[in-house]
N, C-alpha and C positions, 0 to 999 in steps of 0.2 A: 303805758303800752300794755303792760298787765291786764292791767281791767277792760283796755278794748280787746283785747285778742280774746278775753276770756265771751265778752258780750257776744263780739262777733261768731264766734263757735257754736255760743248756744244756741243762736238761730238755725245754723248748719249740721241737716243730721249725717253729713260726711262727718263729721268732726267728736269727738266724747274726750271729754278733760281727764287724762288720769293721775296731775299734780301739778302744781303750783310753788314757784320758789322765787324769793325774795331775801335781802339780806337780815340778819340779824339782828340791826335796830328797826323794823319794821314792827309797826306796832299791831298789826294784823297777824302775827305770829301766831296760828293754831285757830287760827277764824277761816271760817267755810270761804272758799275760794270766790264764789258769788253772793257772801253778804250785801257788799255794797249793794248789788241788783233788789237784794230783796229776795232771794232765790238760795237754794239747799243742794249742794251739787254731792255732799256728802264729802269732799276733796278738802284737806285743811292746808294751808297755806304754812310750807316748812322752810329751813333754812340750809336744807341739806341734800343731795340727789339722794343718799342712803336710804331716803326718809319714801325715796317713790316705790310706787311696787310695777315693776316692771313683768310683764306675763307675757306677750308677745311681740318681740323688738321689732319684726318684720314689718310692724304696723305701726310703730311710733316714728315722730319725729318730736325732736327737743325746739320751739321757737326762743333762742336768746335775744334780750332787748335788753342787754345789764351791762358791763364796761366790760374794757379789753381783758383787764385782768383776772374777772371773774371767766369770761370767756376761754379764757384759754384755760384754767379749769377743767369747764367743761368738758370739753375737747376728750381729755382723757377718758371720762365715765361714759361718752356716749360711745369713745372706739372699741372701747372694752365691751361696752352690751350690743354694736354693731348696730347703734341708732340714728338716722340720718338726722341732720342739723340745720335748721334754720338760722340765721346768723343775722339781725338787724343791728349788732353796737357797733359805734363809730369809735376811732379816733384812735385805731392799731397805729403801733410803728411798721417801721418796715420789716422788724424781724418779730414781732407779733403777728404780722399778717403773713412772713414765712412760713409759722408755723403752724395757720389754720389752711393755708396751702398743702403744706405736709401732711397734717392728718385726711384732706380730701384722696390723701392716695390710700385709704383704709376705708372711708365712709364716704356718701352721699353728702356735699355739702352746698349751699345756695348761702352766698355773703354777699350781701349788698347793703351801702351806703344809704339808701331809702328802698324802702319796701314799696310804695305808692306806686299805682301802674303808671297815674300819669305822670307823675316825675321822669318816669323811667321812657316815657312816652317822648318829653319834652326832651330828653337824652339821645335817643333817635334823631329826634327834630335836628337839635344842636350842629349834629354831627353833618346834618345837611344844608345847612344856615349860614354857616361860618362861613365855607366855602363862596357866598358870594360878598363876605365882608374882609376877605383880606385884602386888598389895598384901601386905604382912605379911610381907614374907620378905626378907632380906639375900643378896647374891649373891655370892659367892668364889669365885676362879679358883688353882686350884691345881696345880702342874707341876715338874716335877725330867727333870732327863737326865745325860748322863754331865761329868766335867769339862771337856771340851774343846770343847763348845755354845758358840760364841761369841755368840750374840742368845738375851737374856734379855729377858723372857718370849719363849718359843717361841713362832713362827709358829704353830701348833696353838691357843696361848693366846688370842694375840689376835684369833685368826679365832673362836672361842670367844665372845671380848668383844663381835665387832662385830658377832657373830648377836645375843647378848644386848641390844644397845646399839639395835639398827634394829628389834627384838620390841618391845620397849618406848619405842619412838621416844625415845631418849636422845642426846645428844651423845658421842660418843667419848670427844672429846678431855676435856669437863670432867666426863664420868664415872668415867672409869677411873683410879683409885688404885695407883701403883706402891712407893708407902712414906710409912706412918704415922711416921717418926721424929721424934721432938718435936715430932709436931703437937700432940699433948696435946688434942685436943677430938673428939666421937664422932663416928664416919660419919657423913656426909650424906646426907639420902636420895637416892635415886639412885644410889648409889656402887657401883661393881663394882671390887672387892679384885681385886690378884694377888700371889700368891705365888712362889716360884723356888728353887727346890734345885738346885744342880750340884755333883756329886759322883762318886768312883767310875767304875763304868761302866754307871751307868743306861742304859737305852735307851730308856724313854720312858713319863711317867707325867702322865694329866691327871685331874682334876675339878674339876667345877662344883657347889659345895655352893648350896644353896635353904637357908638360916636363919630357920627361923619362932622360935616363942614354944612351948620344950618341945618342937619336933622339928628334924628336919636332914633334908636330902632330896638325895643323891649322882647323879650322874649320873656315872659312873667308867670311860675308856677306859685298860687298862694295856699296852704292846708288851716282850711276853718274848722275842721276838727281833726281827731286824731284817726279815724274810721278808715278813712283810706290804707295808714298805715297797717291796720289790723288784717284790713281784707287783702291785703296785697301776701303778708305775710301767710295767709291760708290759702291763696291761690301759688303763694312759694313752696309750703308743704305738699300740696296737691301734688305738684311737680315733681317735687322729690321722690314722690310715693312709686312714678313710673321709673324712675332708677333701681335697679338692680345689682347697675354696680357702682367702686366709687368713684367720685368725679367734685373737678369745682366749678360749681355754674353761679351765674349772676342773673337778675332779673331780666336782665337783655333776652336771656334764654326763654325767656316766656314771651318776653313781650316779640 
């Protein structure tokens, strides 16, 4: 997500890269931020925020695309320099997402599960969809990405679930079915399936099947590259840049 956000920038002359951070065992450590492109941005690729030079916060925002626990990291260096925050990692707990909650009462924050518009599009949709499938229809959540997805079911999915789950004023928690194994006895009504493929190098596949009696009814978002993600992410900063003050928004807020 790196390298598209970085691509994606360089076309945009809203946008100028002022650093680049990656962990530790990265073997790009102290290489121009746009090597791979072919391209000299003068920006080396560090492992540390200390490492950035920060000149006018008023005009930065930070995009995280790294795990929870780096993330909340973050959290602190950007409240300190008063830098708003992009937020694309998945796979918070409840009391990690607490606390990127807490810090939006200091900064400008946008966290969202997928950065894609159309994701975010087909989240809208959802919400209006369901509504003509609760009686007579089963509902399955189905998703795959590449190996190296550490939260399963995807962010994508479960924000999927909980549009599903608050349409049909359901419970979450006792709705949503993560694995039939030896239950041996049928869905209950109510129940919202998921599914989970990681493999390969997906890059990102959902649907929400609608199961009646002699039909099926898809609602299907598929990402053939990662670009969407990047651009969505820099249509998030944009957003953020008209805040003033602090707040938590999600891409709903754009879209």
């Amino acid at each position: 997500m790196g390298r598209e956000i970085i691509k994606a920038l360089m076309k945009d002359n809203n946008f100028h890269l002022i650093g680049a951070l990656e962990n530790e065992n990265c073997v790009e450590i102290n290489q121009d931020a746009a090597k791979f492109m072919g391209q000299t941005t003068g920006i080396k690729i560090c492992t540390t925020v200390k490492k950035l030079s920060i000149i006018d916060n008023e005009k930065i925002v930070l995009i995280d695309f790294s795990s929870p626990k780096n993330t909340i990291k973050l959290l602190d260096f950007c409240i300190s320099n008063s830098i708003r925050m992009v937020i694309g990692t998945t796979g918070f707990s409840e009391k990690q997402l607490t606390v990127v909650k807490e810090a939006s009462k200091s900064i400008p924050i946008l966290c969202a599960p997928n950065m894609s518009l159309g994701v975010n599009k087909v989240f809208a949709i959802l919400k209006e969809a369901v509504k003509h499938f609760e009686h007579g229809y089963d509902i399955e959540i189905f998703e795959a990405h590449h190996r190296s997805k550490l939260d399963a079911p995807s962010g994508t999915a479960l924000k999927m679930g909980e549009i599903i789950a608050d349409s049909l004023r359901l419970n979450s928690r006792e709705s949503f079915c993560f694995s039939r194994h030896d239950r041996n006895v049928p869905r209950k009504k109510g129940e919202i399936g998921f599914s989970v493929i990681r493999g390969g190098n997906i890059i990102g596949e959902h649907k929400v099947i609608f199961a009646g009696h002699g039909e099926k009814i898809e609602i299907t978002h598929d990402s053939n590259s990662r670009e969407g993600y990047a651009l969505g992410a820099l249509e998030a900063a944009t957003f953020l840049m008209t805040k003033k003050t602090p707040g938590f928004f999600g891409m709903e807020d754009i879209i």
